[in-house]
C-alpha positions in Angstrom: 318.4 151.1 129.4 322.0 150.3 128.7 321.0 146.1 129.5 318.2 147.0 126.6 321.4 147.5 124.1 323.4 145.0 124.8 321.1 142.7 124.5 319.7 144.1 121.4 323.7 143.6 120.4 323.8 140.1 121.2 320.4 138.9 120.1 318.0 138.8 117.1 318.3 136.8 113.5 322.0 136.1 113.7 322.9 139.3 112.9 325.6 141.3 114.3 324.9 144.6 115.9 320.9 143.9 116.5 318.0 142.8 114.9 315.5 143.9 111.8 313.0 144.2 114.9 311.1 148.0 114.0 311.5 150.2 116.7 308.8 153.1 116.7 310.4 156.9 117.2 308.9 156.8 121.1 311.3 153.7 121.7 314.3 155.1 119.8 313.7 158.7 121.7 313.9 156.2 125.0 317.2 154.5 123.5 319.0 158.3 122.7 317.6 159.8 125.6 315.9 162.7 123.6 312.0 163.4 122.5 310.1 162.0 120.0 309.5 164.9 118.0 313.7 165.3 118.2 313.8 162.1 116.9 311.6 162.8 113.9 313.1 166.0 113.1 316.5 164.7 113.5 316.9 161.2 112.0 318.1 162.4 108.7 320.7 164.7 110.0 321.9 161.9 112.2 322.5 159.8 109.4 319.5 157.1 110.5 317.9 155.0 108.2 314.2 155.2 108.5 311.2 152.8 107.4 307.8 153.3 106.3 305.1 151.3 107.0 302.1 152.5 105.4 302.4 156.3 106.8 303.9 155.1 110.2 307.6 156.2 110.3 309.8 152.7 112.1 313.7 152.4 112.4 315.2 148.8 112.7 316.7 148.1 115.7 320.2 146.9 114.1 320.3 150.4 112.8 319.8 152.1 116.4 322.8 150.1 117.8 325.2 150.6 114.9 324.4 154.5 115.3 325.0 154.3 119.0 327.8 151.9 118.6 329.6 154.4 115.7 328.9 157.7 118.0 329.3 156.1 121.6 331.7 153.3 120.8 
């Protein structure tokens, strides 16, 4: 999993830290290692910017890495 993020660091629209690419809360419960349902409790508390897409809850993959980046270094 740890090959998924750097890459995800290195690769994706020029921009630094990821890219827009929406991540589901299954693949981000993957990425942190906890459930889905913590994931959709949590995400707020964690300080995780969320997305909507119609009623479908999706977190941008930039966002992921700068949260793991700021907690994990």
């Amino acid at each position: 999993m740890m090959v998924d993020i750097v890459a995800a660091r290195n690769i994706g629209d020029g921009v630094p830290g990821g890219s827009n690419r929406l991540l589901t809360p299954a693949e981000v419960a993957g990425w942190l290692k906890v459930s889905e349902v913590t994931v959709k409790n949590k995400y707020r508390t964690w300080g995780i910017e969320a997305q909507k897409v119609g009623r479908l809850l999706r977190f941008r993959e930039r966002d992921i890495v700068a949260y793991l980046d700021s907690r994990y270094g």
